[in-house]
N, C-alpha and C positions, 0 to 999 in steps of 0.2 A: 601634564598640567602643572602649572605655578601655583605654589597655595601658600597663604602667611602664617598658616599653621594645620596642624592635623592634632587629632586626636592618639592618647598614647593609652592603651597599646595600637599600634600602627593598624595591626598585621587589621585586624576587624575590622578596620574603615578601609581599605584595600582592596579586601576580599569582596565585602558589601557592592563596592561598585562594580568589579569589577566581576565579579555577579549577576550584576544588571548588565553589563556593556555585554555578555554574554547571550543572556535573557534578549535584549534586544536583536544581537544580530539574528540571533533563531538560532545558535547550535549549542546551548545547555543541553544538557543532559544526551544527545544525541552519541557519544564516544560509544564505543563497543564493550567498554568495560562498566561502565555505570547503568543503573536501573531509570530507565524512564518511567516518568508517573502513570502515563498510559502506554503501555507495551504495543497494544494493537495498534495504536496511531503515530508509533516511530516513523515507518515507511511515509505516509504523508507529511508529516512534521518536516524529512527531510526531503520529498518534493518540495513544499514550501520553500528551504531555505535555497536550492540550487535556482527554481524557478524565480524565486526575488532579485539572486544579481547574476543567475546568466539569462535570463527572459523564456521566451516562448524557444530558445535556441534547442533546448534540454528537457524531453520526455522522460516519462518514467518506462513508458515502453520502450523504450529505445534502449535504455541505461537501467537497468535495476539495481537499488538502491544498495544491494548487497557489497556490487562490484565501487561502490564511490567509499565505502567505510574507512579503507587504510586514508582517502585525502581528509575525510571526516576527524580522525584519527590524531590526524596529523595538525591539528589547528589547535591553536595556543593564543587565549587573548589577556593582554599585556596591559597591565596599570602602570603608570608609571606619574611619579611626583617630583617636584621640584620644590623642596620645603624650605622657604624662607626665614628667616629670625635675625632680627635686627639689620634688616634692609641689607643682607648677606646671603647667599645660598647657605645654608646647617644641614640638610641633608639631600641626598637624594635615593627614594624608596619605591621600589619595584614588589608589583607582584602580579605571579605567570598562576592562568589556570589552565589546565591541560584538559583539553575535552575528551579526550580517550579515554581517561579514570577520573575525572573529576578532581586531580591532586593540585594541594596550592602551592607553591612556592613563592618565597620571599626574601627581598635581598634590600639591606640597607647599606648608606654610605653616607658618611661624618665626616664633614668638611671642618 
């Protein structure tokens, strides 16, 4: 995303979204290493997420939820900025959240 400015410190408007961008696709808190708000209702949470973009293709009977965790695991959703200042690119600021632990990382670049 192109923005003509961001709030400093970065890291908090980064994380925020991309918090929601998470929240939205359905795999917050799902990693193997982080605590879900509802324990009991993991295993459906992540029928939800596979049945929204592989369809009706993917049961839970078929596939139990346990064996899909390492691809769970493995999903990382990516902020990424394009921060303008005086009709110039001034930075470009990344930030990764890893749904396996929940960890942020973040990466700035000064033009």
């Amino acid at each position: 995303m192109t923005v003509s400015g961001m709030n400093d410190p970065w890291q908090g408007v980064c994380k925020r979204h991309v918090e929601h961008m998470a929240l939205f696709l359905g795999v917050q808190a799902l990693g193997s290493q982080v605590a879900h708000a509802n324990p009991a209702n993991k295993d459906s949470v992540v029928h939800q997420f596979f049945s929204r973009y592989l369809g009706t293709k993917w049961s839970q009977d078929d596939m139990p939820v346990v064996s899909l965790q390492s691809f769970i695991d493995s999903i990382v959703v990516i902020g990424g900025y394009n921060v303008e200042g005086g009709g110039t690119l001034a930075f470009l600021r990344h930030c990764a959240l890893h749904i396996n632990n929940g960890h942020m990382t973040y990466y700035e670049h000064k033009f």
